[in-house]
mmJSON file of the N, C-alpha and C atoms, coordinates in Angstrom:
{"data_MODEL":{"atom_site":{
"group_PDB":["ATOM","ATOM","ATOM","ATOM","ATOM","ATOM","ATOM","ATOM","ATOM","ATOM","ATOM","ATOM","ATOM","ATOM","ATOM","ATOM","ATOM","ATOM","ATOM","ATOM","ATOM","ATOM","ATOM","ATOM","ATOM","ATOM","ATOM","ATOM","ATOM","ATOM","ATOM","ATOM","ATOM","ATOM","ATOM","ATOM","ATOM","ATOM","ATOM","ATOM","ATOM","ATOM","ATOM","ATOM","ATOM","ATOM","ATOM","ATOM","ATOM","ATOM","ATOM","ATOM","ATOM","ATOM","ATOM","ATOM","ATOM","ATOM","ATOM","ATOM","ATOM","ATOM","ATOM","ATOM","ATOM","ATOM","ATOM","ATOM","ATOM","ATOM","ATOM","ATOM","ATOM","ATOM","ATOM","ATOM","ATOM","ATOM","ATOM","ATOM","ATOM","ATOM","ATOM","ATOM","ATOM","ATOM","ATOM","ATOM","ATOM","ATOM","ATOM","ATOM","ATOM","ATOM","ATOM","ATOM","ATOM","ATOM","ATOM","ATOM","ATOM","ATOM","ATOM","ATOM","ATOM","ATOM","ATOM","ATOM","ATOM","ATOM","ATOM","ATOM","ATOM","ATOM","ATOM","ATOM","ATOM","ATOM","ATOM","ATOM","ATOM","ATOM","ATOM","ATOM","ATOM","ATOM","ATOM","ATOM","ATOM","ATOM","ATOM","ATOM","ATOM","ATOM","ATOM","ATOM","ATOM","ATOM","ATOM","ATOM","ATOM","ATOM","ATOM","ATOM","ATOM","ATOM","ATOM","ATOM","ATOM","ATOM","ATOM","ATOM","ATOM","ATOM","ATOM","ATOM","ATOM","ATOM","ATOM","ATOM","ATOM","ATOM","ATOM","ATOM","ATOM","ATOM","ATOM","ATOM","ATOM","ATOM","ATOM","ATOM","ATOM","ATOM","ATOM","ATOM","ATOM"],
"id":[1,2,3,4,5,6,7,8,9,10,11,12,13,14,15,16,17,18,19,20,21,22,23,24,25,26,27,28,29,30,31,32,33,34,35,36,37,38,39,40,41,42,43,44,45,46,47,48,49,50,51,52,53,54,55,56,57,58,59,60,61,62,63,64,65,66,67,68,69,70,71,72,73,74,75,76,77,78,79,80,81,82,83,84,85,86,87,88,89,90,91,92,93,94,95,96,97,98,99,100,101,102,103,104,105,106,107,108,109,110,111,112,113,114,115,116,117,118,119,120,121,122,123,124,125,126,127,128,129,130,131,132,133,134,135,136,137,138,139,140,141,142,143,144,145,146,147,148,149,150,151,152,153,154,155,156,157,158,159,160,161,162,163,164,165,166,167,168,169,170,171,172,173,174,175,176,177],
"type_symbol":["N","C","C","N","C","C","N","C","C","N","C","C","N","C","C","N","C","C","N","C","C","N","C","C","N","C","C","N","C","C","N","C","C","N","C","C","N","C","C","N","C","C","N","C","C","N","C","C","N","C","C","N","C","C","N","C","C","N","C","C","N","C","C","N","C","C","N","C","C","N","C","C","N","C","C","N","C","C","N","C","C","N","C","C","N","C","C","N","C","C","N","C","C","N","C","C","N","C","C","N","C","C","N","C","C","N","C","C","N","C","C","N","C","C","N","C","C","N","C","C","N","C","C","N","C","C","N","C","C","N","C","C","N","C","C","N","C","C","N","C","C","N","C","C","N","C","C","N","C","C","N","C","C","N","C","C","N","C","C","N","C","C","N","C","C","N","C","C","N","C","C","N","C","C","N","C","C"],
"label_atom_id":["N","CA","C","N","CA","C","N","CA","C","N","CA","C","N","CA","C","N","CA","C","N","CA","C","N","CA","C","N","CA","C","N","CA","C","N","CA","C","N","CA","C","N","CA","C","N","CA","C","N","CA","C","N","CA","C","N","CA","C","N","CA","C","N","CA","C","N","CA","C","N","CA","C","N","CA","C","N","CA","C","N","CA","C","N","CA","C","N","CA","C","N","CA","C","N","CA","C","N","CA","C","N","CA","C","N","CA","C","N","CA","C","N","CA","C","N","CA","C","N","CA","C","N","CA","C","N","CA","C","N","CA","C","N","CA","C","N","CA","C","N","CA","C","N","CA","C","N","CA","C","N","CA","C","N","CA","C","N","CA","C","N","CA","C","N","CA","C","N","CA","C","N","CA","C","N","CA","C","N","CA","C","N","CA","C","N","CA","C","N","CA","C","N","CA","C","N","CA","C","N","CA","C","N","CA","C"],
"label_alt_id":[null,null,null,null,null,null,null,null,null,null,null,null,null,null,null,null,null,null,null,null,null,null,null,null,null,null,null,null,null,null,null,null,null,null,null,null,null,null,null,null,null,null,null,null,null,null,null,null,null,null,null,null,null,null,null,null,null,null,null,null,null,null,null,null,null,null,null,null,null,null,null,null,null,null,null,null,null,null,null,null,null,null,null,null,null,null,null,null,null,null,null,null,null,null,null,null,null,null,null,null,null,null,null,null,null,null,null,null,null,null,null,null,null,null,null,null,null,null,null,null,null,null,null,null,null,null,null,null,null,null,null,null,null,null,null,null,null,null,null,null,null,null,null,null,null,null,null,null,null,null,null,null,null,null,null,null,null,null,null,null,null,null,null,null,null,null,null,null,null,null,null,null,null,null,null,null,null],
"label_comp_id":["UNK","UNK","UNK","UNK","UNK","UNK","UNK","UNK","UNK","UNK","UNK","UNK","UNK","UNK","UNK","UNK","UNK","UNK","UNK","UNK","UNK","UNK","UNK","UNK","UNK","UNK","UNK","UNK","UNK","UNK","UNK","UNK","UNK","UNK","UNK","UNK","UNK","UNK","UNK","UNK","UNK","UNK","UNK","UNK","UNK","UNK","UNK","UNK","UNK","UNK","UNK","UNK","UNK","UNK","UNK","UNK","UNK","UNK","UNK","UNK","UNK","UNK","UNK","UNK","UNK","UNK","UNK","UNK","UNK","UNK","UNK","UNK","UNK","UNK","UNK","UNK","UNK","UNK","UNK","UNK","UNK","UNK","UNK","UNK","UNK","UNK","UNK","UNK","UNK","UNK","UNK","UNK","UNK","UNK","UNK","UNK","UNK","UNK","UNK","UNK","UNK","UNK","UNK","UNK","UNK","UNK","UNK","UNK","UNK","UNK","UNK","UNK","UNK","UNK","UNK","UNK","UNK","UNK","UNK","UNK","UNK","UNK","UNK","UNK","UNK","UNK","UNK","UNK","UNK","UNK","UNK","UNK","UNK","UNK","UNK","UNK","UNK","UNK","UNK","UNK","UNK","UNK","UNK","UNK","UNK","UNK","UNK","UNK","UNK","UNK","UNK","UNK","UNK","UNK","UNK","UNK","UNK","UNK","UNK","UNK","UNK","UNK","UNK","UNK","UNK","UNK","UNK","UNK","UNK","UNK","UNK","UNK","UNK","UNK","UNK","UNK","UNK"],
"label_asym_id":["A","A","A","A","A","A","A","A","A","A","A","A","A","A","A","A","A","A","A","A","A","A","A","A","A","A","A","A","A","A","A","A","A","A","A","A","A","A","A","A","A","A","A","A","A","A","A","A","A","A","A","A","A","A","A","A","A","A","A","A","A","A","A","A","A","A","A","A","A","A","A","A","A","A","A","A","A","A","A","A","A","A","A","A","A","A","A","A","A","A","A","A","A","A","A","A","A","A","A","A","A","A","A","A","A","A","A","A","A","A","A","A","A","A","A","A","A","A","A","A","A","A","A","A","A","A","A","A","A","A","A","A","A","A","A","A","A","A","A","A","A","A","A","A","A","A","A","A","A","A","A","A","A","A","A","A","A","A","A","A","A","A","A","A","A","A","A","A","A","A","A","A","A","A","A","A","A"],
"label_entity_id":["1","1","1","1","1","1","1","1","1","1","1","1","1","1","1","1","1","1","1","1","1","1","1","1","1","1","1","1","1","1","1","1","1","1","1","1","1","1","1","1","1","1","1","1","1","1","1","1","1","1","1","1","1","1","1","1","1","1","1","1","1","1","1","1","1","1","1","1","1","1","1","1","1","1","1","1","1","1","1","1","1","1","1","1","1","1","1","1","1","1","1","1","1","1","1","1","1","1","1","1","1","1","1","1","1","1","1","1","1","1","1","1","1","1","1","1","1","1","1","1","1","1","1","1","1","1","1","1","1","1","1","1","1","1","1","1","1","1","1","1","1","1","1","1","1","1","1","1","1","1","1","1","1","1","1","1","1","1","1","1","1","1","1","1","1","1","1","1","1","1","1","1","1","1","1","1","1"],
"label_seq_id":[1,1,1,2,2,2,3,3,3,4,4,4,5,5,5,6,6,6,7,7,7,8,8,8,9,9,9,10,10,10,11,11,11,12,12,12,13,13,13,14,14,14,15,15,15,16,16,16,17,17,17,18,18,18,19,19,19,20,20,20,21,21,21,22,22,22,23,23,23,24,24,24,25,25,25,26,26,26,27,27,27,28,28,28,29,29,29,30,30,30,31,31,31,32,32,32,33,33,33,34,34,34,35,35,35,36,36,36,37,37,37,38,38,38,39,39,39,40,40,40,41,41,41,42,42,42,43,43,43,44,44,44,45,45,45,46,46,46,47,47,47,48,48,48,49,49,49,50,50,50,51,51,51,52,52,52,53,53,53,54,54,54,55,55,55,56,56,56,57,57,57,58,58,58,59,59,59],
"pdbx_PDB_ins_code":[null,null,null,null,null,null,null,null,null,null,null,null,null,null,null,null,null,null,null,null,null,null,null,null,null,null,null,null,null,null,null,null,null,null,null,null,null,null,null,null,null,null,null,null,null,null,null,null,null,null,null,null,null,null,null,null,null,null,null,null,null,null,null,null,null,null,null,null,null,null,null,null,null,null,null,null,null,null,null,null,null,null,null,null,null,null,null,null,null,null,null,null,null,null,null,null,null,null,null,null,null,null,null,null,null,null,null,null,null,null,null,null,null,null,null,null,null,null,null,null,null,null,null,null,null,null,null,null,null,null,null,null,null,null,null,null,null,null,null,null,null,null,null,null,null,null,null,null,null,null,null,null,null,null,null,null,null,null,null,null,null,null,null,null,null,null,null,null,null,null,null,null,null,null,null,null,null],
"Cartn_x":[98.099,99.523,100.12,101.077,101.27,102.936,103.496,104.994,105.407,106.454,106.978,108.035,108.057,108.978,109.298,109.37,110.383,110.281,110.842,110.598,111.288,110.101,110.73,110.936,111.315,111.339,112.97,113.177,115.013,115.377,116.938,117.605,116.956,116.856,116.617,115.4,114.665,113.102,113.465,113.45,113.656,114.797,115.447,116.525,114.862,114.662,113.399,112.694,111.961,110.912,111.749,112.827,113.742,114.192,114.239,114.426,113.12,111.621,110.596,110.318,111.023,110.962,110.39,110.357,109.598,111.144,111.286,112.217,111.571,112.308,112.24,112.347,111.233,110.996,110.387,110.383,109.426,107.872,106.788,105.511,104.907,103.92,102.859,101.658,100.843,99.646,98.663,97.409,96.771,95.924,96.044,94.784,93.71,94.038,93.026,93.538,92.59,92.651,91.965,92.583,91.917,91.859,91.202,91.443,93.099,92.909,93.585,95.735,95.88,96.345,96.187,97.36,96.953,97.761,97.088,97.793,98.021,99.596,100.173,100.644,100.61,101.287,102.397,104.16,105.282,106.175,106.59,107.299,106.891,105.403,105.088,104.625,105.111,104.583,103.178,102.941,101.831,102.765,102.551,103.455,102.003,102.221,101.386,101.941,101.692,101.812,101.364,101.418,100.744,100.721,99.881,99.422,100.553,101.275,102.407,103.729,104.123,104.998,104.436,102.837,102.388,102.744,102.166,102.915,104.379,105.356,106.497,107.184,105.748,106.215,105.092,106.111,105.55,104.802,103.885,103.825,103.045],
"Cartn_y":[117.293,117.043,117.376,116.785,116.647,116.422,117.392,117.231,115.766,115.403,114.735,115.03,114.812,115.298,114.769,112.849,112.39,110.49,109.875,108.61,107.451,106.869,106.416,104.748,104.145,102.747,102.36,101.11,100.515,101.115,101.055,101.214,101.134,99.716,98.602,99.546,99.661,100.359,101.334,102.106,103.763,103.782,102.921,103.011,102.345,101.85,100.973,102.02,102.446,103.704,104.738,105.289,106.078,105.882,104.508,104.247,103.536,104.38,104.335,105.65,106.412,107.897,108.506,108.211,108.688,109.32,110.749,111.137,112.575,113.005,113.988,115.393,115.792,117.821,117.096,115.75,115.335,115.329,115.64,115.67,114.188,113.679,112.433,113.027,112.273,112.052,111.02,110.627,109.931,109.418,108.511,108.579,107.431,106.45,105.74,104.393,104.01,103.13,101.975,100.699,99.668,98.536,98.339,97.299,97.372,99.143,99.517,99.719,98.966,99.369,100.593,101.3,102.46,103.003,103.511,104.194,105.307,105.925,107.26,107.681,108.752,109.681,110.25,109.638,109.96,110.485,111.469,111.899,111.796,112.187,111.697,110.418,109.281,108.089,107.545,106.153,105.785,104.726,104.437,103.589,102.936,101.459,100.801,99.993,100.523,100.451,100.005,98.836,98.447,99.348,99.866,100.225,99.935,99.051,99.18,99.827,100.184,100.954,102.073,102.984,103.873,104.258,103.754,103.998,104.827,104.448,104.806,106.429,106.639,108.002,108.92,109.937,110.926,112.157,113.099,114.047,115.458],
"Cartn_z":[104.054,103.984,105.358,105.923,107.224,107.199,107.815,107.889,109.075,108.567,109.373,110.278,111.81,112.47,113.358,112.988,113.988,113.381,113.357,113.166,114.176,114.507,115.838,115.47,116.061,116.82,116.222,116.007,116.486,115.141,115.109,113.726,112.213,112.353,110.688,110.733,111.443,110.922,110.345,110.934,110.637,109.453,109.077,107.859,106.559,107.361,106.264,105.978,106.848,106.417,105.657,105.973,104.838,103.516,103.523,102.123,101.42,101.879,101.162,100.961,101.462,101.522,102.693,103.738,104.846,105.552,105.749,106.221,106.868,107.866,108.817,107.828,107.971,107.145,105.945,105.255,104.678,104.808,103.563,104.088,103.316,103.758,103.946,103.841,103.138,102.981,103.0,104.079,103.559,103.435,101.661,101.028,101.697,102.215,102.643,103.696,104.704,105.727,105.174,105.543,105.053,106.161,107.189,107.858,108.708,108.841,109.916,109.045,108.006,106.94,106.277,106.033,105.505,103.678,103.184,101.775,101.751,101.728,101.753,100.739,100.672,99.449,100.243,99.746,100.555,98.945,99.026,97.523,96.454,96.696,94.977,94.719,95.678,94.826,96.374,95.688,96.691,97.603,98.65,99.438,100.54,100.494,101.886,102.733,103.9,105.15,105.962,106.99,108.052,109.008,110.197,111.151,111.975,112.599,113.049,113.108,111.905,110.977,110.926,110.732,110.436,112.362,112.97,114.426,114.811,114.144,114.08,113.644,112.477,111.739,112.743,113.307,114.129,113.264,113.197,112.384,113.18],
"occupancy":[1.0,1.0,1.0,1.0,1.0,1.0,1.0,1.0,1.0,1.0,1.0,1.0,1.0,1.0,1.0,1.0,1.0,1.0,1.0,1.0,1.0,1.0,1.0,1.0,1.0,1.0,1.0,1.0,1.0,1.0,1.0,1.0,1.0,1.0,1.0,1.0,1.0,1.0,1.0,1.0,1.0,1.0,1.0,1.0,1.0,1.0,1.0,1.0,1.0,1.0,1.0,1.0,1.0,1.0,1.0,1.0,1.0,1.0,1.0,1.0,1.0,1.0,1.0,1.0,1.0,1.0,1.0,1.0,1.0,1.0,1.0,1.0,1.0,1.0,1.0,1.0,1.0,1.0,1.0,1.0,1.0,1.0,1.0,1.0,1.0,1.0,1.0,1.0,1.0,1.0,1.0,1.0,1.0,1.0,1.0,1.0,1.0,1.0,1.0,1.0,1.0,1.0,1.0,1.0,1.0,1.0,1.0,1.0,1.0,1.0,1.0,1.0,1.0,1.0,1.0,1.0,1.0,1.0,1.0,1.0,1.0,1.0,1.0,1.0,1.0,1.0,1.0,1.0,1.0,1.0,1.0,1.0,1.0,1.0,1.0,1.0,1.0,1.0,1.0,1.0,1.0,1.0,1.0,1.0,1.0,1.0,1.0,1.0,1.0,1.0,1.0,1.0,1.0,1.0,1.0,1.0,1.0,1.0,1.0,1.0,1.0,1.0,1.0,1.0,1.0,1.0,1.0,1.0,1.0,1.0,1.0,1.0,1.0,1.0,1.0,1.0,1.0],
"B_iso_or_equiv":[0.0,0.0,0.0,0.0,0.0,0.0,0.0,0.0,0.0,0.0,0.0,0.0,0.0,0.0,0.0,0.0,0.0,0.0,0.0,0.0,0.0,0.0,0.0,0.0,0.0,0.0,0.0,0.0,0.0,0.0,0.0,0.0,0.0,0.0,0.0,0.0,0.0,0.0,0.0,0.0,0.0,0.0,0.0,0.0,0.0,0.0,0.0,0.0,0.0,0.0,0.0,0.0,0.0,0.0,0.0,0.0,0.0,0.0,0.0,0.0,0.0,0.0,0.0,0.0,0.0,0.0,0.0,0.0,0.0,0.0,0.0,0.0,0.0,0.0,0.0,0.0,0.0,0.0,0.0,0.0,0.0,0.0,0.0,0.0,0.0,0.0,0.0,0.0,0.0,0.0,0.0,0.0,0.0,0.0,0.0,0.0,0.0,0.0,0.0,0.0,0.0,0.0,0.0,0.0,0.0,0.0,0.0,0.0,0.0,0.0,0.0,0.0,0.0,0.0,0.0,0.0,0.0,0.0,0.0,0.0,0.0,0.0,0.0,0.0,0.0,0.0,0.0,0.0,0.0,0.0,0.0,0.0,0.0,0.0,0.0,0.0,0.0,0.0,0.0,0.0,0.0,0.0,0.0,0.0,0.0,0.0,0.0,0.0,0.0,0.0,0.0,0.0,0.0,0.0,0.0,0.0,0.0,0.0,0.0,0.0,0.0,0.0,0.0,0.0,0.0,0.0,0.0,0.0,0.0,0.0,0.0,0.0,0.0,0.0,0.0,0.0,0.0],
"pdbx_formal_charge":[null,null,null,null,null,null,null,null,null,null,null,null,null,null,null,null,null,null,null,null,null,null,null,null,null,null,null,null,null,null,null,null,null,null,null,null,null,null,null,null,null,null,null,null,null,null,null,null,null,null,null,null,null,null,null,null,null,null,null,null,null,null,null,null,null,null,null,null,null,null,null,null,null,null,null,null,null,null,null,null,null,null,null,null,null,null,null,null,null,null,null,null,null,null,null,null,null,null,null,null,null,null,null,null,null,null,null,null,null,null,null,null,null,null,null,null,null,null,null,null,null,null,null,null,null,null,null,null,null,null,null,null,null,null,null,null,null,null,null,null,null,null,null,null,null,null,null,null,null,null,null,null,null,null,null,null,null,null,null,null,null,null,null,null,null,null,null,null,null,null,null,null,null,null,null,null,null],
"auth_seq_id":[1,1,1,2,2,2,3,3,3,4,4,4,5,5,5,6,6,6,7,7,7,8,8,8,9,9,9,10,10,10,11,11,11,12,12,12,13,13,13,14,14,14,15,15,15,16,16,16,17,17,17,18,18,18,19,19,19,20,20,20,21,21,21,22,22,22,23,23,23,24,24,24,25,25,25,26,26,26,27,27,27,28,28,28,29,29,29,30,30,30,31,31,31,32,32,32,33,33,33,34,34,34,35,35,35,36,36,36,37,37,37,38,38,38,39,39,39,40,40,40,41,41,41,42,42,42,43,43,43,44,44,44,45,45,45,46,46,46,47,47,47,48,48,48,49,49,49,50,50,50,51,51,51,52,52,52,53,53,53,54,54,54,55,55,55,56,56,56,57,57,57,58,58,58,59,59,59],
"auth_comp_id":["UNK","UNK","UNK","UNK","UNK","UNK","UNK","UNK","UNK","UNK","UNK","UNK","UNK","UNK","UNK","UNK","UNK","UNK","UNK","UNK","UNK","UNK","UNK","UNK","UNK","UNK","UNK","UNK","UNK","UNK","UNK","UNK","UNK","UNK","UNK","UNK","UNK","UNK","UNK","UNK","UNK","UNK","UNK","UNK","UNK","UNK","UNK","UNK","UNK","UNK","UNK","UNK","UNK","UNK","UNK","UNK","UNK","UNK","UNK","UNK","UNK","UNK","UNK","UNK","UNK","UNK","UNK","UNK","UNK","UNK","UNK","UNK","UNK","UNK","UNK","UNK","UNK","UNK","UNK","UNK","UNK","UNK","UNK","UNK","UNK","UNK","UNK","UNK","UNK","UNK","UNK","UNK","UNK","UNK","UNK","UNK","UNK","UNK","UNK","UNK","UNK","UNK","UNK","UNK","UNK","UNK","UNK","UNK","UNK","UNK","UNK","UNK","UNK","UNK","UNK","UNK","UNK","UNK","UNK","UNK","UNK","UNK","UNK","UNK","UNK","UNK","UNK","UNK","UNK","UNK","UNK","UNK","UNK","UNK","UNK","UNK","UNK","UNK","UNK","UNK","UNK","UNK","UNK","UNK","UNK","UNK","UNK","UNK","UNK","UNK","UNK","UNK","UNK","UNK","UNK","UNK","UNK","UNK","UNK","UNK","UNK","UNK","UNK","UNK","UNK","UNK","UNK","UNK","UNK","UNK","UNK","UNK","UNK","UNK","UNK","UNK","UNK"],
"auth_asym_id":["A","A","A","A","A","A","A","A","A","A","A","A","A","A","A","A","A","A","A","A","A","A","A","A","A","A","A","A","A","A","A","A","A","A","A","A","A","A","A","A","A","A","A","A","A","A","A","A","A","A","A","A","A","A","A","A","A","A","A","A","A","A","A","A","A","A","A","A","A","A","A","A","A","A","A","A","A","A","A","A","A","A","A","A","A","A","A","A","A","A","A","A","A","A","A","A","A","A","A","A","A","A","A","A","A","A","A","A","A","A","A","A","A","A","A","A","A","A","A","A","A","A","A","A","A","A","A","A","A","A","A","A","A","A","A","A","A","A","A","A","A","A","A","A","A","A","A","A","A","A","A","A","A","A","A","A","A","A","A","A","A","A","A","A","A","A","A","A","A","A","A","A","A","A","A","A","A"],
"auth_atom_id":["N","CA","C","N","CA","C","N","CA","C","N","CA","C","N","CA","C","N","CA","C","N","CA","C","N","CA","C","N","CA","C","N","CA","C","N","CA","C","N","CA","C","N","CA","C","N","CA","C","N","CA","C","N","CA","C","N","CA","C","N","CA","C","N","CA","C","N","CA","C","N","CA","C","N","CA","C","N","CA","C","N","CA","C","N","CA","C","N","CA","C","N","CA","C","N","CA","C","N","CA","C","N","CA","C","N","CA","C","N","CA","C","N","CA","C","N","CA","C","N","CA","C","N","CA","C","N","CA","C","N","CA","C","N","CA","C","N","CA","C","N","CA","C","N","CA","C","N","CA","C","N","CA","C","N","CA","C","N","CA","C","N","CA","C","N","CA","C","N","CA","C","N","CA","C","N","CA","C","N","CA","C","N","CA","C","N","CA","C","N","CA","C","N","CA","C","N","CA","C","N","CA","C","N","CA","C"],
"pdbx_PDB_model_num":[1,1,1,1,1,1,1,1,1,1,1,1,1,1,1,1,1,1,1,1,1,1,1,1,1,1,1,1,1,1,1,1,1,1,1,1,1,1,1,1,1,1,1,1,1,1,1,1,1,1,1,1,1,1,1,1,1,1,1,1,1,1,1,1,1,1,1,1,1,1,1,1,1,1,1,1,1,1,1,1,1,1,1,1,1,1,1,1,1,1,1,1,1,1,1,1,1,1,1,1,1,1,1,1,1,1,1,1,1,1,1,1,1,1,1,1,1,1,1,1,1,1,1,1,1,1,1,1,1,1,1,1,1,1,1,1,1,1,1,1,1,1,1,1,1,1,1,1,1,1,1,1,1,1,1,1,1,1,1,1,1,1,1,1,1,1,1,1,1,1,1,1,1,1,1,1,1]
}}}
């Protein structure tokens, strides 16, 4: 489990990643890489993510 402590790139993103639950003093987990795609555990639920976007969340 890995705190989060910064989320980077333009506006719309970082409002995007927040309203999947990825927010700053929030913790992430994760469960598996797929062809550089990844599956996180963000509040409890499962959330997937491209590698681009996973870029963005600092930890």
């Amino acid at each position: 489990m890995n705190q989060i402590r910064k989320i980077g790139g333009r506006e719309e993103t970082r409002r995007f990643l927040e309203s999947l639950g990825f927010v700053v003093g929030g913790y992430v987990t994760v469960i598996s890489v797929i062809n550089g795609n990844l599956i996180v555990n963000v509040k409890e639920s499962r959330v997937a993510i491209d590698r681009e976007l996973a870029d963005k969340i600092m930890v």
